[in-house]
mmCIF file of the C-alpha atoms, coordinates in Angstrom:
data_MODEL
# 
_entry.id   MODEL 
# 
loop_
_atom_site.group_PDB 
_atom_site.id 
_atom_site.type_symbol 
_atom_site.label_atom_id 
_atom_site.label_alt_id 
_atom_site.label_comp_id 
_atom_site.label_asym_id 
_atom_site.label_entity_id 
_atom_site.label_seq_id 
_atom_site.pdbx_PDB_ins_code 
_atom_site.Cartn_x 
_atom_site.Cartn_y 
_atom_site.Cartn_z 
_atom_site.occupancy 
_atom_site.B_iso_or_equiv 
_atom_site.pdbx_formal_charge 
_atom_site.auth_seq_id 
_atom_site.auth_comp_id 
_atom_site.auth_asym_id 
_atom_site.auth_atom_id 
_atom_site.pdbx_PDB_model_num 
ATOM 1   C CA . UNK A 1 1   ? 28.213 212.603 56.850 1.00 0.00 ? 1   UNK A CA 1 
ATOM 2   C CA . UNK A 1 2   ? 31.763 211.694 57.486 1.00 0.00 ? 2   UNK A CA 1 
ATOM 3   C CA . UNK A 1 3   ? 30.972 207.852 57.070 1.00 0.00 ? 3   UNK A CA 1 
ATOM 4   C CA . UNK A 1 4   ? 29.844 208.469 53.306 1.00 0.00 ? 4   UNK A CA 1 
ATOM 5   C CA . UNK A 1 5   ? 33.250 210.390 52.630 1.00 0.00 ? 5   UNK A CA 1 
ATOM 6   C CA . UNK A 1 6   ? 35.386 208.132 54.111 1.00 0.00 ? 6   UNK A CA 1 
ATOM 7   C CA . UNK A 1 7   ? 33.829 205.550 52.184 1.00 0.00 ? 7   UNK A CA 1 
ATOM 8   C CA . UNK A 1 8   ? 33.679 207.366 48.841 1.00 0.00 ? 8   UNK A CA 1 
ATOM 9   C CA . UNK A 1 9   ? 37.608 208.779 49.354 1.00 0.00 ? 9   UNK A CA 1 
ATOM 10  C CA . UNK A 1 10  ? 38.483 204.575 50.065 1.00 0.00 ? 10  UNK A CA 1 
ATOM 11  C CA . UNK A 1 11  ? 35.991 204.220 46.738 1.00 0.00 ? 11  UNK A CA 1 
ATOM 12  C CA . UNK A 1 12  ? 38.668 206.872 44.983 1.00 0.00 ? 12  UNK A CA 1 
ATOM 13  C CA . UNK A 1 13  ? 41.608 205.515 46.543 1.00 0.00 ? 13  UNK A CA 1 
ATOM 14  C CA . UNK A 1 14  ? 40.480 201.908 44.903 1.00 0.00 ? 14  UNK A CA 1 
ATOM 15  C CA . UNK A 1 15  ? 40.071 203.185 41.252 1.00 0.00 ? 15  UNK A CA 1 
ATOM 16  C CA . UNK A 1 16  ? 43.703 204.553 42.138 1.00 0.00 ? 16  UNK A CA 1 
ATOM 17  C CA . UNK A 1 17  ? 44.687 201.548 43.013 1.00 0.00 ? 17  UNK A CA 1 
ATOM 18  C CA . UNK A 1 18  ? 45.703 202.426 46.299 1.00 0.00 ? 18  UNK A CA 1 
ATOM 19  C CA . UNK A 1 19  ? 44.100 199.478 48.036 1.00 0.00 ? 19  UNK A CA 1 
ATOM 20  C CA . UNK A 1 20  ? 45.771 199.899 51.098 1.00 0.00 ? 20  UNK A CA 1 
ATOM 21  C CA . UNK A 1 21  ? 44.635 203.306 51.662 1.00 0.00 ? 21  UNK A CA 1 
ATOM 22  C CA . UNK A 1 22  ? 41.220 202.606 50.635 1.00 0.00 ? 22  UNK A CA 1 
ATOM 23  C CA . UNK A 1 23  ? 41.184 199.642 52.997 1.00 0.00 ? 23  UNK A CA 1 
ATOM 24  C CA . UNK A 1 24  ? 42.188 202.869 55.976 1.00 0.00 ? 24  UNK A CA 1 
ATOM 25  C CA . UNK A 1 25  ? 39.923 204.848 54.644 1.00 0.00 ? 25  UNK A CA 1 
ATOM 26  C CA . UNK A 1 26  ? 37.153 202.046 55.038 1.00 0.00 ? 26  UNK A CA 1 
ATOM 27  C CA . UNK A 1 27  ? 38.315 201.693 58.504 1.00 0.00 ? 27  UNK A CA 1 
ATOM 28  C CA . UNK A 1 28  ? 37.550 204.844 59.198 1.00 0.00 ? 28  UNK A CA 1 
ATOM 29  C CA . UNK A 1 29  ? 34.059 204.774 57.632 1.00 0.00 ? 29  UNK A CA 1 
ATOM 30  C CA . UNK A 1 30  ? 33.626 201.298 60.199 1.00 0.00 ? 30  UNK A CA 1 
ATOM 31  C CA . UNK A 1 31  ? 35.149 203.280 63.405 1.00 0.00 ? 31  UNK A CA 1 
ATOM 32  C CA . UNK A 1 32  ? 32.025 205.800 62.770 1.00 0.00 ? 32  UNK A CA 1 
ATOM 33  C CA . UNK A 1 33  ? 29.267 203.017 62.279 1.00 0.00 ? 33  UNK A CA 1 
ATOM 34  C CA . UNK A 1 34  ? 30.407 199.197 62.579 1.00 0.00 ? 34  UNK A CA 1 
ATOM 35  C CA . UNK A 1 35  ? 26.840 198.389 60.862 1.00 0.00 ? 35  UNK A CA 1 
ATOM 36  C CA . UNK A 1 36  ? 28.138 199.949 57.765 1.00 0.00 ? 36  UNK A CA 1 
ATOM 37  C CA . UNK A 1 37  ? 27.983 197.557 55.315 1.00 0.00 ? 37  UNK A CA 1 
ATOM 38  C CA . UNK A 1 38  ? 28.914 198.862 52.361 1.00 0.00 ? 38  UNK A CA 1 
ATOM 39  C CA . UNK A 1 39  ? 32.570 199.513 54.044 1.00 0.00 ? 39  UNK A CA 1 
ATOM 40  C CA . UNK A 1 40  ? 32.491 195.870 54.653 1.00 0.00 ? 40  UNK A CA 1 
ATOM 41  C CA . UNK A 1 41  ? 31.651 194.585 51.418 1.00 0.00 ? 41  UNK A CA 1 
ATOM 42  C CA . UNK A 1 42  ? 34.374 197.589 49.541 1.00 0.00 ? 42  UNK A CA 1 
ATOM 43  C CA . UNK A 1 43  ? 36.907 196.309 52.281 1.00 0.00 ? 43  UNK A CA 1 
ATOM 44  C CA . UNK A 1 44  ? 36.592 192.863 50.282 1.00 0.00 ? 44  UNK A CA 1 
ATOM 45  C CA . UNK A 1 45  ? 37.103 194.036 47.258 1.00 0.00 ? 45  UNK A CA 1 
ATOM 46  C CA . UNK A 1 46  ? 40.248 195.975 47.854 1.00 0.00 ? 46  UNK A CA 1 
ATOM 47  C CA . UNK A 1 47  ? 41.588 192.472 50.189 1.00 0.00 ? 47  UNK A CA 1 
ATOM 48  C CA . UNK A 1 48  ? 41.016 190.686 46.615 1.00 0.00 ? 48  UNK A CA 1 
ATOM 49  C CA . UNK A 1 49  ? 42.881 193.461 44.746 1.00 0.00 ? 49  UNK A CA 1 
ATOM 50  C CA . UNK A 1 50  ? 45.954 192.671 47.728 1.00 0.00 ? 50  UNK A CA 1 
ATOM 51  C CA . UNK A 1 51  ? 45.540 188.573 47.569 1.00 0.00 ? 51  UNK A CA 1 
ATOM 52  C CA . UNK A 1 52  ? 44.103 188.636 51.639 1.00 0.00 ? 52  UNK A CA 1 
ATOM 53  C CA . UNK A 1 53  ? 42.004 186.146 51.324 1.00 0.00 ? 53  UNK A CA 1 
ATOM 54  C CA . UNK A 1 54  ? 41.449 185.267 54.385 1.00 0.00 ? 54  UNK A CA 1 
ATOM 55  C CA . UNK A 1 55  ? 40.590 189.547 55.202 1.00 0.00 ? 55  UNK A CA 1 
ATOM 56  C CA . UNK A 1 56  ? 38.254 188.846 52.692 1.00 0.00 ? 56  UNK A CA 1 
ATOM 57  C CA . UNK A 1 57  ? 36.319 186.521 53.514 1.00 0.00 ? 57  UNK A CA 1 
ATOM 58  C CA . UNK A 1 58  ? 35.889 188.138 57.383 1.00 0.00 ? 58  UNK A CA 1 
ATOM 59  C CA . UNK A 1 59  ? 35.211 191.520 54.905 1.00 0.00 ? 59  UNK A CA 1 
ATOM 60  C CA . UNK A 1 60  ? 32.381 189.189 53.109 1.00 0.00 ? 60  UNK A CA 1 
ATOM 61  C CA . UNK A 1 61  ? 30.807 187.451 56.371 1.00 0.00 ? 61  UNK A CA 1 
ATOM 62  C CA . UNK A 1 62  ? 30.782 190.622 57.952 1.00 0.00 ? 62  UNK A CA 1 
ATOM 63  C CA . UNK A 1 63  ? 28.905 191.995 54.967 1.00 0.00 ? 63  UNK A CA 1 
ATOM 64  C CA . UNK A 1 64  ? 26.583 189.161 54.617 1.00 0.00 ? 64  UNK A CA 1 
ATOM 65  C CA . UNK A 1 65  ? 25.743 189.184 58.227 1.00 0.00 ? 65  UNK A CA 1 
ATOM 66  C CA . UNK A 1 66  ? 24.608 192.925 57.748 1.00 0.00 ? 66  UNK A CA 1 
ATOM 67  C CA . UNK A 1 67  ? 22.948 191.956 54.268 1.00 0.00 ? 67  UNK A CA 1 
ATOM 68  C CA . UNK A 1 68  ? 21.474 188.504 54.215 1.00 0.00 ? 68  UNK A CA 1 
ATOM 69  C CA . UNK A 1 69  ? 19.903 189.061 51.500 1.00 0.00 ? 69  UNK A CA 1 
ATOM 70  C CA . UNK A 1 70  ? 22.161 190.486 49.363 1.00 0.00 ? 70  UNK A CA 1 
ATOM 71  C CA . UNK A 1 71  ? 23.338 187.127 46.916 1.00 0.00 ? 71  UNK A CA 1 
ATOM 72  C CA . UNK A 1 72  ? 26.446 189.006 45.343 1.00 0.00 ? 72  UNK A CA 1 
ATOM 73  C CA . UNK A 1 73  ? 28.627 189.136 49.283 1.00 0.00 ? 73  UNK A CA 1 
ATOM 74  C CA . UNK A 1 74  ? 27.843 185.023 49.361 1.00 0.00 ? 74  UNK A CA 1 
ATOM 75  C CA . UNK A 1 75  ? 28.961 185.176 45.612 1.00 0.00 ? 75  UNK A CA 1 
ATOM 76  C CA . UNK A 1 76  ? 31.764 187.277 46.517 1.00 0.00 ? 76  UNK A CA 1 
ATOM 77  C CA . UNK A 1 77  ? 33.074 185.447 49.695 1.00 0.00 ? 77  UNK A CA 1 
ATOM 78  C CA . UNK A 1 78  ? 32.701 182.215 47.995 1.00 0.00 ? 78  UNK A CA 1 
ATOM 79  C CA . UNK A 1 79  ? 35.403 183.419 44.897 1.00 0.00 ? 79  UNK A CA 1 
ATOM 80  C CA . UNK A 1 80  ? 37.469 184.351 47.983 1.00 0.00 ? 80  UNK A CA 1 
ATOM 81  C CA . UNK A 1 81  ? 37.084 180.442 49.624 1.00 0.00 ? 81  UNK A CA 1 
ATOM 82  C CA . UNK A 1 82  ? 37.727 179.191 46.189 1.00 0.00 ? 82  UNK A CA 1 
ATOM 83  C CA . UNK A 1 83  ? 41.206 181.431 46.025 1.00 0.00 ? 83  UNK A CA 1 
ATOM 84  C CA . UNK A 1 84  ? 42.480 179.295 48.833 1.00 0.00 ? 84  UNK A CA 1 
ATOM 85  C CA . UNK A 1 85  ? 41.111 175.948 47.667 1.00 0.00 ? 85  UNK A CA 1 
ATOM 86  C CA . UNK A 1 86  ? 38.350 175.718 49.701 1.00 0.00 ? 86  UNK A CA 1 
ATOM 87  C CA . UNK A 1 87  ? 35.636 174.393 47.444 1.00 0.00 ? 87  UNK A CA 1 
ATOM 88  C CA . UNK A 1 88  ? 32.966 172.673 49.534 1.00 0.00 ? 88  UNK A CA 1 
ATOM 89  C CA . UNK A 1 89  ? 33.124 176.011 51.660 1.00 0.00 ? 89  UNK A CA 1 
ATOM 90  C CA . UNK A 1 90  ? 32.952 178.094 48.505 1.00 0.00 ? 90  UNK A CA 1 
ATOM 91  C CA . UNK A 1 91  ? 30.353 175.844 46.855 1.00 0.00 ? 91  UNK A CA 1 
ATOM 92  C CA . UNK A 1 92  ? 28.105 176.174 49.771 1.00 0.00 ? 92  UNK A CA 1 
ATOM 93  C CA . UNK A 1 93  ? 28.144 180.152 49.624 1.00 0.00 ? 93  UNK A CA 1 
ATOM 94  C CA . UNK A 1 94  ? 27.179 180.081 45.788 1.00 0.00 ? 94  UNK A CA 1 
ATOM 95  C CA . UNK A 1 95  ? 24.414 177.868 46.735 1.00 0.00 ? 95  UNK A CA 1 
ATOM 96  C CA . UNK A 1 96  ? 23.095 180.282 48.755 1.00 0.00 ? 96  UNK A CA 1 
ATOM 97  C CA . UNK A 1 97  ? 23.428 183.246 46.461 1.00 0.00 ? 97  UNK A CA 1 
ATOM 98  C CA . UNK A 1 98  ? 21.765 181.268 43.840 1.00 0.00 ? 98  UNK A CA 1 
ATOM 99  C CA . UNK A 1 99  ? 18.955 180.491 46.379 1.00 0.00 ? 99  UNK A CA 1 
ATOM 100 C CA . UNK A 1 100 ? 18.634 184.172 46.788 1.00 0.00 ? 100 UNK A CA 1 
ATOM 101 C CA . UNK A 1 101 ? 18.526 184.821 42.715 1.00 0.00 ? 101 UNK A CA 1 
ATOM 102 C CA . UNK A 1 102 ? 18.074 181.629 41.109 1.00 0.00 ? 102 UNK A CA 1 
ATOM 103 C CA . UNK A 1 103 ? 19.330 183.701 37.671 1.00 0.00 ? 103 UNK A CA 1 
ATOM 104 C CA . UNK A 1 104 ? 23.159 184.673 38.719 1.00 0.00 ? 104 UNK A CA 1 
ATOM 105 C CA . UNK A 1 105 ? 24.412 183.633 36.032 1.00 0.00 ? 105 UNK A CA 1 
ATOM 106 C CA . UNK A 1 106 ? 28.314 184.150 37.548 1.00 0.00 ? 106 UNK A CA 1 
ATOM 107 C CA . UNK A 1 107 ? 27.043 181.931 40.765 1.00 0.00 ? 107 UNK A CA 1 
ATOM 108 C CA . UNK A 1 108 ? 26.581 179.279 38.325 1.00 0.00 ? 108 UNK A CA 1 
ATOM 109 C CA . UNK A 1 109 ? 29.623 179.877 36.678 1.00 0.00 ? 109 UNK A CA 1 
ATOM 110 C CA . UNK A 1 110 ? 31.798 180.105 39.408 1.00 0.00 ? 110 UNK A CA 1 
ATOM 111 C CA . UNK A 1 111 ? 30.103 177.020 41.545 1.00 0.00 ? 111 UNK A CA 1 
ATOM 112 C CA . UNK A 1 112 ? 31.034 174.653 38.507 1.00 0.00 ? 112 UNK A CA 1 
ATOM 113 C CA . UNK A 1 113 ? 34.600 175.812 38.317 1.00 0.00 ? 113 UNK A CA 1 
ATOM 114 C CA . UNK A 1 114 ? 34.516 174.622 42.230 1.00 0.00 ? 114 UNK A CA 1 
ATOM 115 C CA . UNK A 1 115 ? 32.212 171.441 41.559 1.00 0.00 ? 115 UNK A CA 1 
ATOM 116 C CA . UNK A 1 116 ? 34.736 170.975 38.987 1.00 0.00 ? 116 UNK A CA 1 
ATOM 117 C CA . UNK A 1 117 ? 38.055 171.008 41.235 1.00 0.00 ? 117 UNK A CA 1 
ATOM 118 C CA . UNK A 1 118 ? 36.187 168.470 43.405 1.00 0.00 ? 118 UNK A CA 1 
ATOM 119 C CA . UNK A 1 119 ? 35.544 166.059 39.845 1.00 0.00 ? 119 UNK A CA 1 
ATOM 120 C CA . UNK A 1 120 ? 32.161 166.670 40.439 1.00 0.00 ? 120 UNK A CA 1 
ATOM 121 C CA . UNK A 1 121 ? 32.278 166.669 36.528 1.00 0.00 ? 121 UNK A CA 1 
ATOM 122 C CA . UNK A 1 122 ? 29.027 165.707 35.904 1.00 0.00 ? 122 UNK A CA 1 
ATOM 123 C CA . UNK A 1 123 ? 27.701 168.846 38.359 1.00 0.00 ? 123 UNK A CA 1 
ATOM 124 C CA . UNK A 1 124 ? 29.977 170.988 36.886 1.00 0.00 ? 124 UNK A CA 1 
ATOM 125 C CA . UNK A 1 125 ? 28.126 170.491 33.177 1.00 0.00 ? 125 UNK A CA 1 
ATOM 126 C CA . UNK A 1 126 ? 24.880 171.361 35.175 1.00 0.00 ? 126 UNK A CA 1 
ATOM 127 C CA . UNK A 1 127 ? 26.171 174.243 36.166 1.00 0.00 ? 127 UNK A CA 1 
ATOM 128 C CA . UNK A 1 128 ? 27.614 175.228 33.188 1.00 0.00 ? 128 UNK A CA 1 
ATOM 129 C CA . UNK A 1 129 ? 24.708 174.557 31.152 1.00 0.00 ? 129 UNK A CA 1 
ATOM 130 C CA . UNK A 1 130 ? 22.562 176.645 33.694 1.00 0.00 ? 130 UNK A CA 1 
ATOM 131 C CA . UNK A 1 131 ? 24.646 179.750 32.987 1.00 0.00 ? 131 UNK A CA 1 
ATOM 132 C CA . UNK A 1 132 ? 24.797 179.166 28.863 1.00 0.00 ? 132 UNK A CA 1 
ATOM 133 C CA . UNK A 1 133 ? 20.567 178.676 29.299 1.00 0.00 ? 133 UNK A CA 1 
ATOM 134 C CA . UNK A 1 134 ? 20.720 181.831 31.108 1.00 0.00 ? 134 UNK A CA 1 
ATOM 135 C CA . UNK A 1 135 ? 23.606 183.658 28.583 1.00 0.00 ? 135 UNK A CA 1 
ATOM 136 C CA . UNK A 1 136 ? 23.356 181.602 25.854 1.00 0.00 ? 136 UNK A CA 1 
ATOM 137 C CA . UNK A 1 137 ? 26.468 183.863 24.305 1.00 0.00 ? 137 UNK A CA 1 
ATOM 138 C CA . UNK A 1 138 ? 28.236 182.915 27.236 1.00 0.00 ? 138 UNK A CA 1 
ATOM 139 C CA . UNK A 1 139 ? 31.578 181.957 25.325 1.00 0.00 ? 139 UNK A CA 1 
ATOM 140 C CA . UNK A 1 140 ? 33.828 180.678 28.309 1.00 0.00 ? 140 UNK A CA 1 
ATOM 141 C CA . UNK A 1 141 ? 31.047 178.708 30.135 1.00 0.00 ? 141 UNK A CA 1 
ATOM 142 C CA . UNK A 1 142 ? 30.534 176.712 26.448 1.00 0.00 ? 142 UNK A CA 1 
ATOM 143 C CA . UNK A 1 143 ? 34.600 176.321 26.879 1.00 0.00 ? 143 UNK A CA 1 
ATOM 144 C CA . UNK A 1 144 ? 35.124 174.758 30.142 1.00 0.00 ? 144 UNK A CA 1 
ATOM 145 C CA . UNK A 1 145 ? 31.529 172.677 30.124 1.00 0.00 ? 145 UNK A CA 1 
ATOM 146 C CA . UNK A 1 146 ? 33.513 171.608 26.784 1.00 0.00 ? 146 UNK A CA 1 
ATOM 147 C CA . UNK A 1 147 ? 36.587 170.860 29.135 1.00 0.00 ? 147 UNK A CA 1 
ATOM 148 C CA . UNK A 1 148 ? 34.410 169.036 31.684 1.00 0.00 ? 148 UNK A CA 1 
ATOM 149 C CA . UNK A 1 149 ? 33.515 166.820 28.677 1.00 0.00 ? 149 UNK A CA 1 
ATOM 150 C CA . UNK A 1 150 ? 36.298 166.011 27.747 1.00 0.00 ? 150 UNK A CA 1 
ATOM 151 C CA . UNK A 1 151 ? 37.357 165.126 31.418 1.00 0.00 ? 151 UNK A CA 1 
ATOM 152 C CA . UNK A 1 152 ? 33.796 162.558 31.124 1.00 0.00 ? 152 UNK A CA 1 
ATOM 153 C CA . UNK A 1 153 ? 35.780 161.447 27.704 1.00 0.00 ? 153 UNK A CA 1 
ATOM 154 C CA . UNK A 1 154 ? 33.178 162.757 26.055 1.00 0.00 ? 154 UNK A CA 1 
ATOM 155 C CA . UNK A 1 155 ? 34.998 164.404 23.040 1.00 0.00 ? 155 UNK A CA 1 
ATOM 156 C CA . UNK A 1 156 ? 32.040 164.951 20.411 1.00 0.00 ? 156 UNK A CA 1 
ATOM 157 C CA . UNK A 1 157 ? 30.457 167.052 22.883 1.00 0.00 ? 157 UNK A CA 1 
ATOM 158 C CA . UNK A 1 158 ? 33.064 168.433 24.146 1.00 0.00 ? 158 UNK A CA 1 
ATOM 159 C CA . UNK A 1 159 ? 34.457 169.507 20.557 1.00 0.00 ? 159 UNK A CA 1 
ATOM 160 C CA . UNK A 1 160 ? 31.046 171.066 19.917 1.00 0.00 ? 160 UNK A CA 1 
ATOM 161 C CA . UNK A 1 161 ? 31.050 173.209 23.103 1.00 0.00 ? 161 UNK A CA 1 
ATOM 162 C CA . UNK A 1 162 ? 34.668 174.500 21.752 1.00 0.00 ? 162 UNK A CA 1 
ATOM 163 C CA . UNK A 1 163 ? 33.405 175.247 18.532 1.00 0.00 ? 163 UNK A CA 1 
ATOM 164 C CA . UNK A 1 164 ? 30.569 177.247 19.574 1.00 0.00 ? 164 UNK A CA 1 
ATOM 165 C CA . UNK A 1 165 ? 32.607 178.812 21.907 1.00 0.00 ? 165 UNK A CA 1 
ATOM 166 C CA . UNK A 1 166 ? 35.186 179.912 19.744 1.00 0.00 ? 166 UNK A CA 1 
ATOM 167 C CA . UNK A 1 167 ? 32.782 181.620 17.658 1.00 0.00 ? 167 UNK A CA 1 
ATOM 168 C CA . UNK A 1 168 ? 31.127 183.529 20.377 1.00 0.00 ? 168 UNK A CA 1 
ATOM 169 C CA . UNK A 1 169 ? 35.101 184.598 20.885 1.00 0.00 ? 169 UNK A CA 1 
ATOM 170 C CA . UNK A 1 170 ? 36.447 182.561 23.660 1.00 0.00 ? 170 UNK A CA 1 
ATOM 171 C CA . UNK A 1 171 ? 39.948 183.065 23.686 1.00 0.00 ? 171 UNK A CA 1 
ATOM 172 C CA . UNK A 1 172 ? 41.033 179.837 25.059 1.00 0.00 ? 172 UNK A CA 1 
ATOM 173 C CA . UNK A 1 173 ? 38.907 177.141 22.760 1.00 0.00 ? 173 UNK A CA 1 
ATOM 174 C CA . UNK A 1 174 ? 41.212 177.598 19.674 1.00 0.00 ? 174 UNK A CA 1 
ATOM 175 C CA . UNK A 1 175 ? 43.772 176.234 22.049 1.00 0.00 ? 175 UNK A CA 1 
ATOM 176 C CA . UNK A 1 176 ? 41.208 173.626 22.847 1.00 0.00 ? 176 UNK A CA 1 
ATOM 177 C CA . UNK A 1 177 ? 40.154 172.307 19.848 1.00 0.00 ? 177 UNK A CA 1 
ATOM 178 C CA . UNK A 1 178 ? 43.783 171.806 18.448 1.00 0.00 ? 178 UNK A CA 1 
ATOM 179 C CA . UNK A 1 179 ? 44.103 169.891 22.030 1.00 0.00 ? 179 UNK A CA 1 
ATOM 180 C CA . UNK A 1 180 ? 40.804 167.642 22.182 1.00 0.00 ? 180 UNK A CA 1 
ATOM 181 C CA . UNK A 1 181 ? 39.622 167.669 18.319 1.00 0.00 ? 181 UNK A CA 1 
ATOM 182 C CA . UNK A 1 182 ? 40.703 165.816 15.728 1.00 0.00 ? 182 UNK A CA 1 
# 
């Protein structure tokens, strides 16, 4: 009983935005039942909130290690490796949430925005065009699988991707198109 209010008075403290005292209060929750996961996985989120990456990702494995089968703590540790640069690391955690729901659209997302720091350009597209076949309204993967292009000096189809992606609302392809377009 106390382990559920601990955890729900950290989940209060967090929409407060008191991250440290939710990250106390999930402490708490942990010093009841170490196996808790959910304490784990809340304990990440409020480390993101505070920049602790590195508390993250120990949040995240912890979680993971308790929920192997959950794909969204891989997803979730993985943005965390990506925070501090570490895109092989963070690319090999979104390939195993996507291996554990081949449709995460954000696992896509996310693992070409790391393919694409490593100028794994042409990987990046893949993954981008994954998560538009799955969204096809997806606005900002259209925008930065048009970027990608554009890297692969392929402006026609990168001009295209802005376009469509401007009109699905993507705040950053106007800025594109007067860029890359002519």
């Amino acid at each position: 009983m106390f382990l559920d209010c601990y955890n729900n008075r950290g989940l209060a403290k967090y929409g407060l935005h008191n991250y440290k005292g939710a990250l106390e209060d999930y402490n708490k929750a942990i010093s009841i039942n170490e196996k808790y996961a959910n304490a784990y996985y809340n304990m990440g989120l409020a480390n993101d909130m505070l920049s602790n990456y590195y508390d993250e990702i120990g949040n995240y494995s912890k979680y993971v290690n308790l929920e192997p089968n959950d794909p969204i703590g891989y997803s979730k540790r993985a943005e965390a490796k990506y925070s501090l640069e570490d895109y092989k690391s963070a690319i090999e955690d979104f390939d195993i949430a996507i291996s554990l729901d081949s449709n995460f659209i954000g696992a896509y997302f996310d693992r070409g925005l790391s393919k694409q720091k490593l100028n794994d350009f042409k990987g990046a597209i893949e993954d981008y065009s994954k998560a538009i076949t799955l969204e096809p309204k997806f606005a900002d993967a259209y925008n930065n699988r048009g970027y990608t292009k554009h890297l692969l000096n392929d402006d026609i189809g990168a001009c295209a991707d802005f376009k469509k992606a401007l009109a699905l609302g993507s705040k950053n392809a106007a800025g594109n198109i007067s860029k890359y377009c002519k």
